[in-house]
N, CA, C and O atoms as a printed pandas DataFrame, in Angstrom:
     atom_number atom_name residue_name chain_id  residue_number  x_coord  y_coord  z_coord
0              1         N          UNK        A               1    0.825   -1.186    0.000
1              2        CA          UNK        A               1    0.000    0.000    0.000
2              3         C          UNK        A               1    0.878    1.263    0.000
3              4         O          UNK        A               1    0.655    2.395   -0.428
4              5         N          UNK        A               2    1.840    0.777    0.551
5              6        CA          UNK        A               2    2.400    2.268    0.600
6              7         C          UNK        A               2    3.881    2.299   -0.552
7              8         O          UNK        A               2    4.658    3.229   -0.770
8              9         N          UNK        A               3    3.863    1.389   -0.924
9             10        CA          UNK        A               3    4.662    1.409   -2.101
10            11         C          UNK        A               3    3.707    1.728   -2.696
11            12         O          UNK        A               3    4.085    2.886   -2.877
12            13         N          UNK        A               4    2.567    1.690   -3.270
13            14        CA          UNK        A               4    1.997    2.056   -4.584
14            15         C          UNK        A               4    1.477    3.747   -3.958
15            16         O          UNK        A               4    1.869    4.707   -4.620
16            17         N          UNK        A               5    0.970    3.905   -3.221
17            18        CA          UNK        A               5    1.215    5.433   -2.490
18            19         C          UNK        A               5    2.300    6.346   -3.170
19            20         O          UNK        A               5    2.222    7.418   -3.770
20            21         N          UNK        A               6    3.509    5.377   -2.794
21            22        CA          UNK        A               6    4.705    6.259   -3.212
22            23         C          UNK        A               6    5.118    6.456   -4.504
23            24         O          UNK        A               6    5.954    7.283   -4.869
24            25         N          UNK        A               7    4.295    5.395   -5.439
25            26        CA          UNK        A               7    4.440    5.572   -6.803
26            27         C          UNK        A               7    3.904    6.640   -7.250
27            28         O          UNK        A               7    4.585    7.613   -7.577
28            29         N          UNK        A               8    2.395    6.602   -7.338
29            30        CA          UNK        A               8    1.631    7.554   -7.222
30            31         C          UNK        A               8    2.236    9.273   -6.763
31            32         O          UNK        A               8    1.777   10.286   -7.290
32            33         N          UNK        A               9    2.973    9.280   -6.044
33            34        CA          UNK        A               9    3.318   10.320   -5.367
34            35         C          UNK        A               9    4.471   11.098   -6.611
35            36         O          UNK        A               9    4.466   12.270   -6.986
36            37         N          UNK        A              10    5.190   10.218   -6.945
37            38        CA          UNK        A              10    6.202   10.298   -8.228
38            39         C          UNK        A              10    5.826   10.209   -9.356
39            40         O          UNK        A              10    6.713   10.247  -10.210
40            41         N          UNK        A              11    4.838   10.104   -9.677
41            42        CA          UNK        A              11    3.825   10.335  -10.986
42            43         C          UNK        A              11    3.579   11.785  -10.934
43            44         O          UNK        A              11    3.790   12.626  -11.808
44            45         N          UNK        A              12    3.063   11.935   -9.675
45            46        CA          UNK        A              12    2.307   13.396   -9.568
46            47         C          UNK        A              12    3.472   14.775   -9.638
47            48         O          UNK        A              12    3.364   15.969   -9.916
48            49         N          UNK        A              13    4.380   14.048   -9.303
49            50        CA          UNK        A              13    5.574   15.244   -8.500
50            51         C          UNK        A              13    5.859   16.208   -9.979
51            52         O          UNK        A              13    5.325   17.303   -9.804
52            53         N          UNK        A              14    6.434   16.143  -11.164
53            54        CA          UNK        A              14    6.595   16.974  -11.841
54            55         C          UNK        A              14    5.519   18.127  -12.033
55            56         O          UNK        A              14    5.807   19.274  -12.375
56            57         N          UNK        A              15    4.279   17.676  -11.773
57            58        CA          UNK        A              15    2.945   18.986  -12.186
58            59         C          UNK        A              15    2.613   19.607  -10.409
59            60         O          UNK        A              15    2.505   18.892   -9.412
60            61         N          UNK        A              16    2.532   20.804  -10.460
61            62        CA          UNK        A              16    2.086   21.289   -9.271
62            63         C          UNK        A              16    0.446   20.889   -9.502
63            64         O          UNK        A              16    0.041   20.290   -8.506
64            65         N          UNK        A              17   -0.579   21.049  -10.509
65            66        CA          UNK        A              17   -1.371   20.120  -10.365
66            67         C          UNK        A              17   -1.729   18.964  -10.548
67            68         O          UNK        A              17   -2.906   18.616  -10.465
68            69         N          UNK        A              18   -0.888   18.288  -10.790
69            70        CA          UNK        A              18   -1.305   16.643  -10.763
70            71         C          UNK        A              18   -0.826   16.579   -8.956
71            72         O          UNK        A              18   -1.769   16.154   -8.289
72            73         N          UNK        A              19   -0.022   16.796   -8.413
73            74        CA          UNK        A              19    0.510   17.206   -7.069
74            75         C          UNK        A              19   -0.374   16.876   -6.345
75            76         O          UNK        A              19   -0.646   15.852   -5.718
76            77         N          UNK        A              20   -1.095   18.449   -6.562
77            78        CA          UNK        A              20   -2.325   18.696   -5.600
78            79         C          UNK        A              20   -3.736   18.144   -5.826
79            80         O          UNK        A              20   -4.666   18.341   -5.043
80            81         N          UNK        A              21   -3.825   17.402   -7.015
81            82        CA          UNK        A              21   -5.071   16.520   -7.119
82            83         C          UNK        A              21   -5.170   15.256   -6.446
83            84         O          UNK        A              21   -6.210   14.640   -6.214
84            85         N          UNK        A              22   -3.463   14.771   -6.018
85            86        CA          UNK        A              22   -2.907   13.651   -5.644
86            87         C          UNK        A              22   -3.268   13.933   -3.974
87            88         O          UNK        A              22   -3.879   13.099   -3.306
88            89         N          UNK        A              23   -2.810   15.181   -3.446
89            90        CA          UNK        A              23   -2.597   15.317   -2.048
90            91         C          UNK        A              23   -4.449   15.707   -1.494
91            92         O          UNK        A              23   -4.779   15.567   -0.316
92            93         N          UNK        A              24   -5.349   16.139   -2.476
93            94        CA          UNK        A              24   -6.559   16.134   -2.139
94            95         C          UNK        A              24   -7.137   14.599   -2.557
95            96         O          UNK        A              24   -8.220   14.554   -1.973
96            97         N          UNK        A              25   -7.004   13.650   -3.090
97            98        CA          UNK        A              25   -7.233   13.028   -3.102
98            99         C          UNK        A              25   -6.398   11.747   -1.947
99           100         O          UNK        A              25   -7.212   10.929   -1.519
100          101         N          UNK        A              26   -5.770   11.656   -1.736
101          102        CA          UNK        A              26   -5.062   11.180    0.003
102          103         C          UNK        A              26   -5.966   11.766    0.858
103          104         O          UNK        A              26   -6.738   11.026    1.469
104          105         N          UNK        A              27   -6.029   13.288    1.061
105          106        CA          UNK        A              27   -7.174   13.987    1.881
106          107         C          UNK        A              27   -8.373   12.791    2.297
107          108         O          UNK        A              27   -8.615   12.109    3.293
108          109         N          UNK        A              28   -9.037   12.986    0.751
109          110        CA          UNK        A              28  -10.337   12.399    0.941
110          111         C          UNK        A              28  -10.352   10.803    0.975
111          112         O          UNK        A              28  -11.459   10.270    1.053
112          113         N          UNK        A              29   -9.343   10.090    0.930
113          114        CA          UNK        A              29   -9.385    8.934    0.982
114          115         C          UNK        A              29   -9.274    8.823    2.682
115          116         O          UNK        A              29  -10.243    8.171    3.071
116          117         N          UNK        A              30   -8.633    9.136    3.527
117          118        CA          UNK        A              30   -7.899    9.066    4.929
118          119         C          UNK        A              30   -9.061    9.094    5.407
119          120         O          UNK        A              30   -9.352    8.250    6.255
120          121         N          UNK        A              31  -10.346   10.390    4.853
121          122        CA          UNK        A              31  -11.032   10.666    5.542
122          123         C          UNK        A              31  -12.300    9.699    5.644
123          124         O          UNK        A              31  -13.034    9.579    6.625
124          125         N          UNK        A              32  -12.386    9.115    4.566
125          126        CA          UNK        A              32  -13.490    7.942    3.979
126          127         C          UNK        A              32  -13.222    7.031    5.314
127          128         O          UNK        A              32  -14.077    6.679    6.127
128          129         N          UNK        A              33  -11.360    6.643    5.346
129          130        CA          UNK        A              33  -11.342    5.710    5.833
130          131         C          UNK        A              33  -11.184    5.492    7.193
131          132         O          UNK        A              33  -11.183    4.474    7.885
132          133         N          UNK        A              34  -11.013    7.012    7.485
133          134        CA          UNK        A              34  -11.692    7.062    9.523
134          135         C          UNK        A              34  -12.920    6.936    9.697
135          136         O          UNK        A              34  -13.247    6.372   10.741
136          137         N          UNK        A              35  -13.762    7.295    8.980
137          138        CA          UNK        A              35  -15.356    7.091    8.918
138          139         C          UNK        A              35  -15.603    5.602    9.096
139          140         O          UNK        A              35  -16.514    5.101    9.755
140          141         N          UNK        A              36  -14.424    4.813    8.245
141          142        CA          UNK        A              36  -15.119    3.534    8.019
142          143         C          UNK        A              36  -14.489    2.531    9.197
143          144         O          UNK        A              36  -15.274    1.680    9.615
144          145         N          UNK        A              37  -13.495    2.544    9.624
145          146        CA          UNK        A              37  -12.759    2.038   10.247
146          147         C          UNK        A              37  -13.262    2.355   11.499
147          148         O          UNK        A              37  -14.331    2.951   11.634
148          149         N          UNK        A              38  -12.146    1.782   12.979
149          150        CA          UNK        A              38  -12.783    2.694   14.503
150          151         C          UNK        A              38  -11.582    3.469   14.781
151          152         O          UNK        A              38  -10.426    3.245   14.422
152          153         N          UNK        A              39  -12.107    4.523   15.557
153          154        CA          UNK        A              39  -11.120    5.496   16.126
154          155         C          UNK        A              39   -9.464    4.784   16.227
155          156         O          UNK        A              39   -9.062    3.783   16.819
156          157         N          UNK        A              40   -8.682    5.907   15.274
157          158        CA          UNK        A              40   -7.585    5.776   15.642
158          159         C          UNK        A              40   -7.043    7.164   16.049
159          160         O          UNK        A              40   -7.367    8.046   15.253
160          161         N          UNK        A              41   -6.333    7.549   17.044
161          162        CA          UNK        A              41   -5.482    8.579   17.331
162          163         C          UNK        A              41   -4.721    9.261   16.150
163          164         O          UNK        A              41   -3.924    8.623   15.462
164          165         N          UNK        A              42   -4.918   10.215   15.997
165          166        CA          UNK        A              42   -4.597   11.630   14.742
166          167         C          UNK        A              42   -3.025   11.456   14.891
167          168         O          UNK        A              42   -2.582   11.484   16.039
168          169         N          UNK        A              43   -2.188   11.287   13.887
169          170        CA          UNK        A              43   -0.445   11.039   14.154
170          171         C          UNK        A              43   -0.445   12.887   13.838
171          172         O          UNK        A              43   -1.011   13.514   12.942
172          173         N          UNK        A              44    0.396   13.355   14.929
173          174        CA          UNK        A              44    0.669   14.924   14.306
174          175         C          UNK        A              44    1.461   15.201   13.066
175          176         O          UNK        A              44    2.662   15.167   12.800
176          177         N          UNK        A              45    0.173   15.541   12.278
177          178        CA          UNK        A              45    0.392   15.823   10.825
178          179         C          UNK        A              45    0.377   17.468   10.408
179          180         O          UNK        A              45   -0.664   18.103   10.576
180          181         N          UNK        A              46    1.530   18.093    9.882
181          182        CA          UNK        A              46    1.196   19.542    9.751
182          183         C          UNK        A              46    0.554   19.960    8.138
183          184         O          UNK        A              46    1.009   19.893    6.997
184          185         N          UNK        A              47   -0.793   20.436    8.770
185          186        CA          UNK        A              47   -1.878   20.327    7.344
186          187         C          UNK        A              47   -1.302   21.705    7.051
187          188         O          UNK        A              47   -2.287   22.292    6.604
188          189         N          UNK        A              48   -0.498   22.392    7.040
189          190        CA          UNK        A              48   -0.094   23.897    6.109
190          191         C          UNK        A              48    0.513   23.645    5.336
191          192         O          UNK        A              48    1.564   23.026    5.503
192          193         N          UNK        A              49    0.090   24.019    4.237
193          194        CA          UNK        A              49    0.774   23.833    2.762
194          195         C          UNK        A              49    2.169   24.774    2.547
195          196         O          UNK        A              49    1.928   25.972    2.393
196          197         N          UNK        A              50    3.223   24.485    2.526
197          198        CA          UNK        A              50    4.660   24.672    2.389
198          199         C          UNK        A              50    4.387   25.809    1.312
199          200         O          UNK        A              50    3.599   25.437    0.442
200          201         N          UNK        A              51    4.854   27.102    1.168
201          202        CA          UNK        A              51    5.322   27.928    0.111
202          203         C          UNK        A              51    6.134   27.823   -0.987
203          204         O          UNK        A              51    7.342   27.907   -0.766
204          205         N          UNK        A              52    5.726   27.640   -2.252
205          206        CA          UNK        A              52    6.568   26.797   -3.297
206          207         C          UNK        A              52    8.042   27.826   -3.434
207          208         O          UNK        A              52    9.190   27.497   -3.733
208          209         N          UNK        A              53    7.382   29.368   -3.032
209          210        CA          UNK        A              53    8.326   30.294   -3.523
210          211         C          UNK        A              53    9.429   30.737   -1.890
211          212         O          UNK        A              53   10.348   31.534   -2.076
212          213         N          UNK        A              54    9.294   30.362   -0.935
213          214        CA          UNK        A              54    9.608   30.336    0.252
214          215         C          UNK        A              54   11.028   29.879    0.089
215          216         O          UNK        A              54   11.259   28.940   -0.673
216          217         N          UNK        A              55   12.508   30.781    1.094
217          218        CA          UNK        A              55   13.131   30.485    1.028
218          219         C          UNK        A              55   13.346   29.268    2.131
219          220         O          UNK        A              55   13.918   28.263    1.710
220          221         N          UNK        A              56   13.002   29.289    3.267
221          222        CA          UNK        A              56   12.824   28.695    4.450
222          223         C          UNK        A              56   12.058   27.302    4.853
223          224         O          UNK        A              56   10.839   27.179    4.978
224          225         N          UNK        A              57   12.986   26.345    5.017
225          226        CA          UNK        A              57   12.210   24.761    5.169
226          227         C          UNK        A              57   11.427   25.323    5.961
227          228         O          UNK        A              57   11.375   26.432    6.491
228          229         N          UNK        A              58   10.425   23.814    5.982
229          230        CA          UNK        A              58    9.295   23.943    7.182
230          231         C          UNK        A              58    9.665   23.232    8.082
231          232         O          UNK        A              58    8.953   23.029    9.065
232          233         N          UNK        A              59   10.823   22.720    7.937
233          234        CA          UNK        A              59   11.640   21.743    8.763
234          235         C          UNK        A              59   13.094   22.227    9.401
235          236         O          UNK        A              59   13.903   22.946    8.815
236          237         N          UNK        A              60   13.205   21.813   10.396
237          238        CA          UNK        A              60   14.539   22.048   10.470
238          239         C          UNK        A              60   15.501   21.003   10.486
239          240         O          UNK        A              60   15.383   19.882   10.980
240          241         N          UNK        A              61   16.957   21.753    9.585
241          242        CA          UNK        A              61   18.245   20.873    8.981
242          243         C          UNK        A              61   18.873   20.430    9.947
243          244         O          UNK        A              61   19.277   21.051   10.929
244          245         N          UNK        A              62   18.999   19.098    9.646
245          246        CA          UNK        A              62   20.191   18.934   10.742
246          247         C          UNK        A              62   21.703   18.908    9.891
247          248         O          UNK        A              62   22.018   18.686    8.722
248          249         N          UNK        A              63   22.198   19.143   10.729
249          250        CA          UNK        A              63   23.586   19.103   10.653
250          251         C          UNK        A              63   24.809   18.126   10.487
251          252         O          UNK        A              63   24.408   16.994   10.219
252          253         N          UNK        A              64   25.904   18.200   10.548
253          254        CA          UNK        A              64   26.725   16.924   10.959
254          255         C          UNK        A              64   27.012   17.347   12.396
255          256         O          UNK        A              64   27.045   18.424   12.992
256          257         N          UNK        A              65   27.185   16.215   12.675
257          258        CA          UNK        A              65   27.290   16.104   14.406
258          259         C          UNK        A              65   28.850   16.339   14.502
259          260         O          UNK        A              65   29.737   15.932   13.751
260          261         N          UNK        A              66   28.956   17.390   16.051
261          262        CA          UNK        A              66   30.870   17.656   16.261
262          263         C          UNK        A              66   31.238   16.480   16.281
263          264         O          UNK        A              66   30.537   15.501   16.537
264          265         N          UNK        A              67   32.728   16.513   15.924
265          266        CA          UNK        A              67   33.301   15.308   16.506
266          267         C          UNK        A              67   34.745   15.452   17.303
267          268         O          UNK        A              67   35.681   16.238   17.453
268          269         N          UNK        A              68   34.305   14.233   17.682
269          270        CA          UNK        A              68   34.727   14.025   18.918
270          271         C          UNK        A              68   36.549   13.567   19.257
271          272         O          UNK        A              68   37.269   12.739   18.700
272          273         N          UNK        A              69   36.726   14.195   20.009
273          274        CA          UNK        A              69   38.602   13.350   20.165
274          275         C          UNK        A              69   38.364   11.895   20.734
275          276         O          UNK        A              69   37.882   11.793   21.862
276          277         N          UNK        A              70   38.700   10.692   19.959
277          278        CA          UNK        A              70   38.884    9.715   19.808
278          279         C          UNK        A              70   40.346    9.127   20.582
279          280         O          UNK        A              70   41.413    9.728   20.455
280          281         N          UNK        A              71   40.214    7.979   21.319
281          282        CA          UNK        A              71   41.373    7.359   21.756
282          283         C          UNK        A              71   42.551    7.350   20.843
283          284         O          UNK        A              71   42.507    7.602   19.639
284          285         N          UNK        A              72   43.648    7.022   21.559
285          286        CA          UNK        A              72   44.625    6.523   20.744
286          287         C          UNK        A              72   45.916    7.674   20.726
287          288         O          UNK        A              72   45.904    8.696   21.412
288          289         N          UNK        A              73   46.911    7.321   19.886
289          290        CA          UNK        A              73   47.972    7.851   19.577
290          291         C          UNK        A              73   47.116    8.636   18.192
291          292         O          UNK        A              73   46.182    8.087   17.606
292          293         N          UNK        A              74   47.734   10.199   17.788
293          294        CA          UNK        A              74   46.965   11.056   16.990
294          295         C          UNK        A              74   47.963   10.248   15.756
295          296         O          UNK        A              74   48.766    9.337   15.961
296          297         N          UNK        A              75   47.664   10.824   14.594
297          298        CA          UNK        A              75   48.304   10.090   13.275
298          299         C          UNK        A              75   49.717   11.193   13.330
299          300         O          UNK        A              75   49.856   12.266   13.918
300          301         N          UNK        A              76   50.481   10.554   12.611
301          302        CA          UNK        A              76   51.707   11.258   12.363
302          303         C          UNK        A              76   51.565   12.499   11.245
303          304         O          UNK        A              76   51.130   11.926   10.246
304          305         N          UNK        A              77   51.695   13.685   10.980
305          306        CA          UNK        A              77   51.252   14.670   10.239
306          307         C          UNK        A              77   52.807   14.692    9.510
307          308         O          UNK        A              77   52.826   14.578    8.284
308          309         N          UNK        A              78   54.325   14.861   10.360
309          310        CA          UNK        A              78   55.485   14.891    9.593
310          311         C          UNK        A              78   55.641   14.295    8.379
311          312         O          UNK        A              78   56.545   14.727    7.663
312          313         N          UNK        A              79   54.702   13.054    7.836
313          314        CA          UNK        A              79   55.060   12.678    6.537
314          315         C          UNK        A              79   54.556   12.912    5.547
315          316         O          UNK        A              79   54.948   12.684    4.402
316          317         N          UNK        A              80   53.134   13.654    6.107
317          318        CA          UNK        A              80   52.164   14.262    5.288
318          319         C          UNK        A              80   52.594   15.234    4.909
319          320         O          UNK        A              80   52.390   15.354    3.701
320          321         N          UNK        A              81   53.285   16.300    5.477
321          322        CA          UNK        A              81   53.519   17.210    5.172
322          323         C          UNK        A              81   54.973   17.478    4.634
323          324         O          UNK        A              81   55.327   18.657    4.634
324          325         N          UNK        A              82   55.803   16.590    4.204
325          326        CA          UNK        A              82   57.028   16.418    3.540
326          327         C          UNK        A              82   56.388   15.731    2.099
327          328         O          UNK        A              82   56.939   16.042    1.044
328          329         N          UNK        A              83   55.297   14.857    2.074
329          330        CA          UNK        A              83   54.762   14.936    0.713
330          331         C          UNK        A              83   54.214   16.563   -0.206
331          332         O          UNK        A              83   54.586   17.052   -1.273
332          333         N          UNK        A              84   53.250   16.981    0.770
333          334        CA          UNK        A              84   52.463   18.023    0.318
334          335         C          UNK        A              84   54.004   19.036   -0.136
335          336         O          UNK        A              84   54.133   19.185   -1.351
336          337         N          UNK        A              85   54.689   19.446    0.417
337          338        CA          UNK        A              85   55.809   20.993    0.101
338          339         C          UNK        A              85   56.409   20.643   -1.355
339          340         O          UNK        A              85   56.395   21.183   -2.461
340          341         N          UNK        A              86   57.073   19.178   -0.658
341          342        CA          UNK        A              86   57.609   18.569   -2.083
342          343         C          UNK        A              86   56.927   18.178   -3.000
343          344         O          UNK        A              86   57.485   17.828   -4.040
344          345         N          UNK        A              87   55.462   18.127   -2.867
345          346        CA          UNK        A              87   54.681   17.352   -4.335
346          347         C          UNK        A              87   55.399   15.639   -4.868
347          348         O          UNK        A              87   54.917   15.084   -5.856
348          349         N          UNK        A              88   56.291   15.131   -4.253
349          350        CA          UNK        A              88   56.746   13.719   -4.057
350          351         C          UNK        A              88   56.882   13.171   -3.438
351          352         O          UNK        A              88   57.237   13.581   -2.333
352          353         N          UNK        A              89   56.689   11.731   -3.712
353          354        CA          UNK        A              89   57.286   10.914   -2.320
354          355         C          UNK        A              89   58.499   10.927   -2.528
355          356         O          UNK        A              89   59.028   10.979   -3.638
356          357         N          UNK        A              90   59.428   10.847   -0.734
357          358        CA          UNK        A              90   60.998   10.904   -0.630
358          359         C          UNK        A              90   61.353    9.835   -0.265
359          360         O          UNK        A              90   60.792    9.477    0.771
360          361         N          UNK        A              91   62.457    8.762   -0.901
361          362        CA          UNK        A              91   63.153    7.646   -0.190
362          363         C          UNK        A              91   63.275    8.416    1.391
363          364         O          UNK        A              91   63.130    9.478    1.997
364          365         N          UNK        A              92   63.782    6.519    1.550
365          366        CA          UNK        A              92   64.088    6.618    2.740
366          367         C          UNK        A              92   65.382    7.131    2.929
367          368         O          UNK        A              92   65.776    7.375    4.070
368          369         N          UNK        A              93   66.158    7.342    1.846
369          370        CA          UNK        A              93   67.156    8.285    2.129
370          371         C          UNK        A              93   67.412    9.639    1.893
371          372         O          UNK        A              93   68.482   10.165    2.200
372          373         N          UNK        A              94   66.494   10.223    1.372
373          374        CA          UNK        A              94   66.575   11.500    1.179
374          375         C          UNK        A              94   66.106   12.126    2.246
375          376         O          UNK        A              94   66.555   13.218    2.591
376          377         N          UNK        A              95   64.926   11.358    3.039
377          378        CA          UNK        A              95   64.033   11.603    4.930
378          379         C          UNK        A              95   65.321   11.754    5.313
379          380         O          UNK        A              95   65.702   12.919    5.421
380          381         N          UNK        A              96   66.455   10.486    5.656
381          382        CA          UNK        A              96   67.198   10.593    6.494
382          383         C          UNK        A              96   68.329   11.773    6.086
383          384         O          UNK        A              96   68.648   12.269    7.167
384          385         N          UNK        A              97   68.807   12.203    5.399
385          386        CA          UNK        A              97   69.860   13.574    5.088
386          387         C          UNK        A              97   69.393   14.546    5.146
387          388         O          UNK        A              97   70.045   15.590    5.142
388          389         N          UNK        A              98   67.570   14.462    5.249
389          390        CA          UNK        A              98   67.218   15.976    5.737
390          391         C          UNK        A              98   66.888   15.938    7.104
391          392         O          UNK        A              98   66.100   16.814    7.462
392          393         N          UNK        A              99   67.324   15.076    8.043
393          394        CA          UNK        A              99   67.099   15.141    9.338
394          395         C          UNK        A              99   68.395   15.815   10.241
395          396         O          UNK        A              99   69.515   15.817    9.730
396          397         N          UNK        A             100   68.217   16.291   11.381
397          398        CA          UNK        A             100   69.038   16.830   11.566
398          399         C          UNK        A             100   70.423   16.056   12.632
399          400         O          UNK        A             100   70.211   15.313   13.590
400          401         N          UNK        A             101   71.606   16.428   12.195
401          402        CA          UNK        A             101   72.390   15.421   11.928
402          403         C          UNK        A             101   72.651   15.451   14.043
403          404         O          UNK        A             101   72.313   16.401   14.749
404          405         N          UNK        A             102   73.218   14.325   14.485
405          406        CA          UNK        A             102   73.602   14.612   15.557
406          407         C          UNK        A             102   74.983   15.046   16.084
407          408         O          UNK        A             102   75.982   14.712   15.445
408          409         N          UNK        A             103   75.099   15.777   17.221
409          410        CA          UNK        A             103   76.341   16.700   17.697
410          411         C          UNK        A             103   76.836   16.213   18.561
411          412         O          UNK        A             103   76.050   15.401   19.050
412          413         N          UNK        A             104   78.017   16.244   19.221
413          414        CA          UNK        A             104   78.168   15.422   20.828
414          415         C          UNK        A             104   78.711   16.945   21.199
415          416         O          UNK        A             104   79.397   17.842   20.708
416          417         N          UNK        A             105   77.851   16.603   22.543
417          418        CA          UNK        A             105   78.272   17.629   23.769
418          419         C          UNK        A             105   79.028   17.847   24.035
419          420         O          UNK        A             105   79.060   19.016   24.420
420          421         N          UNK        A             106   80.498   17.013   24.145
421          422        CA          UNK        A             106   81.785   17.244   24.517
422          423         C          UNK        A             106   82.724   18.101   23.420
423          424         O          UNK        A             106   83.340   19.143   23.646
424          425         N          UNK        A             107   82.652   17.385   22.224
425          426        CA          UNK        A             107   83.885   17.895   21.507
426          427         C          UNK        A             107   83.413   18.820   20.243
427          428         O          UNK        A             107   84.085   19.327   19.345
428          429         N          UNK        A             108   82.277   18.846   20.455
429          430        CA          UNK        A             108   81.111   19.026   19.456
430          431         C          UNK        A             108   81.580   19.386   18.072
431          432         O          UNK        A             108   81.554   20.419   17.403
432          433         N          UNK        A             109   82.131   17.846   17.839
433          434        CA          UNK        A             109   81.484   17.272   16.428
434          435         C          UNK        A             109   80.217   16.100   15.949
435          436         O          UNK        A             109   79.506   15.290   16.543
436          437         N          UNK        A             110   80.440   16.607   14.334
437          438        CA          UNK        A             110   78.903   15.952   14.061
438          439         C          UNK        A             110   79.368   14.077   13.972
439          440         O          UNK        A             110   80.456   13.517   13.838
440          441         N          UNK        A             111   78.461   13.743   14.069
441          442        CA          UNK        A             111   78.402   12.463   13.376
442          443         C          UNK        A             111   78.078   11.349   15.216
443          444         O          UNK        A             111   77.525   10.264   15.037
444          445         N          UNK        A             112   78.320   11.596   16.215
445          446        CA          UNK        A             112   78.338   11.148   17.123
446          447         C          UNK        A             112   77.409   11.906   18.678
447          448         O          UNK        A             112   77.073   13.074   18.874
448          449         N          UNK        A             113   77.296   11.136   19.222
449          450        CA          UNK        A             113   77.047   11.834   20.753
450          451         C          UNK        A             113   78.185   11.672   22.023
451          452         O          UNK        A             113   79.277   11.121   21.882
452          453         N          UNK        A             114   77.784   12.154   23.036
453          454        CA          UNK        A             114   78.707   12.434   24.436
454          455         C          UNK        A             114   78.595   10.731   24.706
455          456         O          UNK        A             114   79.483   10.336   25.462
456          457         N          UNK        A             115   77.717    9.728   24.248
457          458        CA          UNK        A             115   77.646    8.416   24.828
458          459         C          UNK        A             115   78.462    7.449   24.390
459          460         O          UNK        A             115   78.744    6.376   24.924
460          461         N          UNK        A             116   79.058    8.226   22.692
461          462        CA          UNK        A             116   80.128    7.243   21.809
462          463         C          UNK        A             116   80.700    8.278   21.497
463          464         O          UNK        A             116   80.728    8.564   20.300
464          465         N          UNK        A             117   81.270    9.072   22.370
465          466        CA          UNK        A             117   82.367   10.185   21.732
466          467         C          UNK        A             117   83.576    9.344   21.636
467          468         O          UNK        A             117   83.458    8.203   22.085
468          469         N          UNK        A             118   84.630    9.660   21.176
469          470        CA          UNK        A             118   86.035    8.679   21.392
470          471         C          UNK        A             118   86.678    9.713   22.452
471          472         O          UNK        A             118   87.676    9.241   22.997
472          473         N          UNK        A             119   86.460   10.538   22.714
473          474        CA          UNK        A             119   87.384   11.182   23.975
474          475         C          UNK        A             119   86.469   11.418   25.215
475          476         O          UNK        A             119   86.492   12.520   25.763
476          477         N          UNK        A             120   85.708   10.474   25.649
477          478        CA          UNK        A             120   84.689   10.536   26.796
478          479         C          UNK        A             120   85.710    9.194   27.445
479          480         O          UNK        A             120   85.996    8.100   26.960
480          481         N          UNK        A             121   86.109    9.900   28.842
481          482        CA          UNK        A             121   86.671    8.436   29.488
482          483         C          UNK        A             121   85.761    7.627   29.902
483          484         O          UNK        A             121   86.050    6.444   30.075
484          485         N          UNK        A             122   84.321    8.161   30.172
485          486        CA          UNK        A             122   83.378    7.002   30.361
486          487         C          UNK        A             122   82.558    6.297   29.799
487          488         O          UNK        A             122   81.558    5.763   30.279
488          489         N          UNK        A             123   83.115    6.257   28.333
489          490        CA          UNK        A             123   81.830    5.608   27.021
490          491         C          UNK        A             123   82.445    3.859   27.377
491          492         O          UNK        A             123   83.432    3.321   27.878
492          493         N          UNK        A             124   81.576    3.603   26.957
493          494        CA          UNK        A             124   81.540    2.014   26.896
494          495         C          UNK        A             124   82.552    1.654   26.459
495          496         O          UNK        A             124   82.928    0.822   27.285
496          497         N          UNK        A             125   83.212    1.706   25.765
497          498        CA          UNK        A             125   84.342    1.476   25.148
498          499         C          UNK        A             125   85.747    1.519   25.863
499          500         O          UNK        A             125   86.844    1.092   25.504
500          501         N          UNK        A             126   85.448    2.000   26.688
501          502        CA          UNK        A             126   86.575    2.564   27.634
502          503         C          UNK        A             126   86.475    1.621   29.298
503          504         O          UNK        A             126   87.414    1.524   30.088
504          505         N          UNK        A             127   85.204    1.077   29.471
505          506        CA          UNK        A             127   84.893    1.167   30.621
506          507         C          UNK        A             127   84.793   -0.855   30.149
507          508         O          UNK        A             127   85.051   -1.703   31.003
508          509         N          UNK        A             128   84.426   -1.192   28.838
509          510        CA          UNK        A             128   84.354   -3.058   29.612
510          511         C          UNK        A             128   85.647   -3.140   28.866
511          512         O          UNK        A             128   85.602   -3.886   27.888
512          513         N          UNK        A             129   87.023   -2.430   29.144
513          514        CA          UNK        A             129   88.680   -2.569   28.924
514          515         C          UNK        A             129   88.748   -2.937   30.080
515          516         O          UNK        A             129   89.894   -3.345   30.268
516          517         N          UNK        A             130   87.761   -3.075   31.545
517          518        CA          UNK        A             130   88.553   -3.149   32.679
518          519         C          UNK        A             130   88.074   -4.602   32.844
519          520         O          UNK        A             130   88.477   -5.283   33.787
C-alpha cells in the first residue's frame, strides 16, 4: 500500500497540479477511511501547505554532528607534510639527510654523541677494557 502510495506520489511530483489533485485526493481517501474504520489517534500531521516560492524549510536541517577526540595515539602529520611541500614521495634516504644530523656535547662534532664520543673516558668502550 504504501509502495503504490509512493508511486503515485512520483507520478504526480513533476505537475504542481497533478501534485495537488494527488494530495486532495489522500485527503479524501484518509477521511473515507476514519469514517469507516474505529477510532484511531490523529499522528501529528502539519496540514499547512509549504510555500513553493519560500526560502525557508518547514523543517529544520540537521547538521553533521561535532566530533569528537577519539582514543589513541593522533596520526603522524610529519610525513604528510614532507609529501604536500615537495609534491613527491621521498626515499628513505633522502628523509634521512634531511634530518638533523647529531652533535656530541663534549667535543662538538657531528656524526656522534657524548655516549660514543672517542674522547669521553666514560663511554663504553673505555669502561668493559677493565
Amino acid at each position: 500500500m504504501c509502495q503504490e502510495s509512493t508511486k503515485l506520489a512520483c507520478l504526480a511530483a513533476p505537475s504542481n497540479e497533478a501534485y495537488t489533485i494527488y494530495i486532495e485526493t489522500m485527503n479524501d481517501l484518509s477521511k473515507k477511511l476514519l469514517k469507516v474504520t474505529s477510532y484511531v489517534p490523529p499522528i501529528n500531521v502539519c496540514y499547512e501547505k509549504d510555500d513553493l516560492h519560500s526560502t525557508e524549510p518547514s523543517q529544520v536541517l540537521l547538521s553533521d554532528p561535532n566530533i569528537s577526540q577519539t582514543k589513541g595515539r593522533k596520526k603522524d602529520v610529519k610525513k604528510k607534510d614532507a609529501i604536500i611541500h615537495s609534491g613527491r614521495l621521498k626515499s628513505g634516504i633522502e628523509l634521512a639527510l634531511n634530518k638533523k644530523k647529531r652533535k656530541c656535547h663534549l667535543c662538538n662534532k657531528l656524526g656522534h654523541d657524548k655516549r660514543t664520543c672517542p674522547s669521553n673516558p666514560m663511554s663504553k668502550t673505555h669502561v668493559s677494557g677493565l
